[in-house]
C-alpha positions in Angstrom: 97.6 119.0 112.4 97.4 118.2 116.3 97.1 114.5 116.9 93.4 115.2 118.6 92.6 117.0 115.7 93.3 114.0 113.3 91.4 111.4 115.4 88.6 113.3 115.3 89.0 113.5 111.8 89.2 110.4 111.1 85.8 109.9 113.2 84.5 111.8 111.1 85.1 109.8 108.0 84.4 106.6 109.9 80.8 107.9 110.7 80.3 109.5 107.0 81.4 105.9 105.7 79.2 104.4 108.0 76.1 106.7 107.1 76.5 106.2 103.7 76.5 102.0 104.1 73.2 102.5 106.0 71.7 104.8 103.8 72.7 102.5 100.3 71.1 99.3 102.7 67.8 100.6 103.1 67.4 104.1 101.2 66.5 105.9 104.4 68.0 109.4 104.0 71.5 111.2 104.8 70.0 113.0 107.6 68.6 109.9 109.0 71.5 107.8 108.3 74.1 110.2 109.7 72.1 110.2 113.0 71.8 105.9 113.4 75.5 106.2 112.5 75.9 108.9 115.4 73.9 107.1 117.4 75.3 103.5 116.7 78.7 105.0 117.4 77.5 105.9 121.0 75.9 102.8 121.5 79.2 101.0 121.0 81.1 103.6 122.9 78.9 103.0 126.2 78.8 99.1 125.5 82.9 99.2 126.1 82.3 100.6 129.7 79.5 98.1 130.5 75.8 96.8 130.5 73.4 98.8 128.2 70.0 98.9 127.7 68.8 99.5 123.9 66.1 98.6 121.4 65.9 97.5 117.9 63.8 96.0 115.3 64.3 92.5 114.5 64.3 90.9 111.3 60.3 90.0 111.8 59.5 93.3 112.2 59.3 93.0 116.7 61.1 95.2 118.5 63.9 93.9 121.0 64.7 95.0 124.4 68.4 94.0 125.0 70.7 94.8 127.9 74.3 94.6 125.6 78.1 94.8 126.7 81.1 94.5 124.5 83.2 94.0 127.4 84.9 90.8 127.4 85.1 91.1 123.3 88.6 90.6 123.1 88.6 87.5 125.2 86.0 85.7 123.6 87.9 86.7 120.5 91.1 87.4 120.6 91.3 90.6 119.0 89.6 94.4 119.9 86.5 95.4 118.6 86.5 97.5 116.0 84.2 98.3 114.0 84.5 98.7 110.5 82.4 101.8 108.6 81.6 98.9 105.9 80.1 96.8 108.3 76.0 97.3 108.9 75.5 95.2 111.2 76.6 95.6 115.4 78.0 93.0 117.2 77.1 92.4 121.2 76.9 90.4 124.0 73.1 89.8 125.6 73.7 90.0 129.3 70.2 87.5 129.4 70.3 85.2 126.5 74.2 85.1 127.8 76.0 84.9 123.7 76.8 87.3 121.7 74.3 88.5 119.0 74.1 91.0 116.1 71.9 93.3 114.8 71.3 95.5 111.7 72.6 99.2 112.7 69.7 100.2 109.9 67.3 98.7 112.6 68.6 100.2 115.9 65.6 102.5 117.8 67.2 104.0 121.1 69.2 103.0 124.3 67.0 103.1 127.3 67.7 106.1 129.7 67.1 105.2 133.2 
């Protein structure tokens, strides 16, 4: 096996471990689940490269507008971010409340397109 085709193997399993935490945390289905997961993953994927804007639902039931970056994890840290499938929650930093926040992936609606 080609070392590309292993890592995207491996993503693979990451996201179907990941769908199946969100779906067993709130009982939506595997459709839905695998999407947030797919979705999630992106979310983090941009949030490495910079500023993002995205929405979720908060624990009240409000949504949240939040402009998010992961860069400068490691510093504040000490260690890369990396996500584990197990995890189902998503870790950021809010570019306006300036600290890092988290939120359930369960709850995450869209990232903004400008």
């Amino acid at each position: 096996m080609t070392e590309i085709k292993k890592n995207h193997s491996l993503q693979r399993i990451r996201l179907m471990k990941q769908a199946a935490v969100i779906r067993q945390s709130n009982g939506m289905s595997r459709h839905d689940a695998l999407v947030t997961a797919h979705r999630i993953g992106k979310l983090i994927r941009q949030m490495h490269h910079g500023n993002v804007c995205f929405r979720y639902t908060k624990q009240d039931g409000t949504i949240r507008r939040a402009t998010g970056t992961l860069i400068g994890y490691e510093h504040s840290f000490r260690r890369p971010y990396t996500p584990k499938p197990e995890n189902t929650f998503v870790v950021y930093y809010d570019i306006d409340a300036k600290g890092w926040r988290t939120f359930h992936a369960e709850n995450f609606l869209d990232i903004k397109v400008e």
